[in-house]
Steps between C-alpha positions, in 0.01 A plus 500: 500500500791285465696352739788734465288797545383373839791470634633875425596678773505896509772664728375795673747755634398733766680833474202789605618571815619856625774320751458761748750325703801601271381813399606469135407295183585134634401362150780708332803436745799399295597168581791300259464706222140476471166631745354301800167476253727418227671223663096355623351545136861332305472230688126478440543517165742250420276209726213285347265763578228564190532850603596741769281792602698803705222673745644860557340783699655773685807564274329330201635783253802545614554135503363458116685814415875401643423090443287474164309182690337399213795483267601161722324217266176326594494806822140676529438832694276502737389807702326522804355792617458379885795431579551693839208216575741238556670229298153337494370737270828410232435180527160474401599780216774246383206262551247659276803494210577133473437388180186258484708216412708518782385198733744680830673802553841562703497787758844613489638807673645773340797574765620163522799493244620167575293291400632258202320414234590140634225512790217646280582223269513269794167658626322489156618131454339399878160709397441305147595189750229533762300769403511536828282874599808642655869425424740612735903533515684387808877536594645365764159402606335872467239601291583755268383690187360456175237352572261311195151539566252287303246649258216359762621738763411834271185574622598476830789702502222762424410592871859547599558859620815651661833449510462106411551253251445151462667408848138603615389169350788290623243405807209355373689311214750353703493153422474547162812716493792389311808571591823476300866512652771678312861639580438868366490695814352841347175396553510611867656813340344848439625813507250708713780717699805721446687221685342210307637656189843569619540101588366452208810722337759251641346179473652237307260355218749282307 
């Protein structure tokens, strides 16, 4: 393996969820001409990441059907069937899928359309950097998502059940947490409400 392929880094997008908050197909809100998940996986796409695998669930056909996920270049499908087991069980799905040349993978969420290819980028850039087991976004000081998890942490990821992702891991590697600042404040943003989406509607993003 060659030093490039080490340092490839696999964007996972989580997007299985029912989002029984909102009571409709979060991933497939119109926003700017486009779909929440559309916004997550464009962005995705157009970063350094070797490759981007979309972890669907609940609505997975009617996503695939209205979306075409896979027509997005270097975008995999991923399915899992346990989703209404928590974001832990999409994550290790997306997990599983990584390519085995992939030395890290990015845990990005699917409802969190601002995000700019400029702080994956920035993220990816920190991660070949330090290699660093977890790589963290900050703005204005607070911790935000993606989040690049290092190849080491795989197996471990494993046991998670619930609801969690890698925040449950934030703990017992904090001192070798690295933590990068940037100015792109829609990585405190998801859309998990009625309300969060209608701010999201008539925020400014220029």
């Amino acid at each position: 393996m060659n030093e490039d392929d080490r340092c490839k880094v696999a964007g996972i997008i989580l997007a299985a969820g029912a989002a029984s908050r909102m009571n409709r197909i979060k991933q497939l809100l119109p926003f700017q001409g486009k779909t929440l998940l559309g916004h997550v996986i464009e962005k995705a796409v157009r970063s350094s990441l070797s490759e981007v695998i979309v972890v669907l669930g609940r609505y997975a056909d009617i996503i695939q059907r209205v979306m075409d996920v896979e027509s997005f270049p270097k975008t995999r499908v991923v399915i899992n069937q346990n989703w209404d087991k928590g974001q832990s069980t999409s994550l290790q799905a997306g997990l599983a899928a990584v390519s085995a040349n992939c030395e890290g993978a990015m845990c990005i969420l699917g409802d969190q359309p601002l995000i700019d290819v400029r702080v994956i980028d920035t993220l990816i850039s920190e991660y070949h950097r330090t290699k660093a087991p977890l790589v963290i976004p900050t703005c204005r000081g607070r911790r935000g998502n993606p989040v690049v998890i290092h190849r080491s942490l795989f197996p471990q990821l494993k046991s998670l059940t619930g609801d969690v992702g890698a925040r449950a891991f934030f703990e017992e590697y904090a001192e070798q947490i690295v933590e990068i600042e940037v100015t792109n404040y829609g990585i405190h943003l998801d859309i998990d409400t009625w309300q969060d989406y209608l701010r999201l509607k008539t925020t400014r993003t220029d």
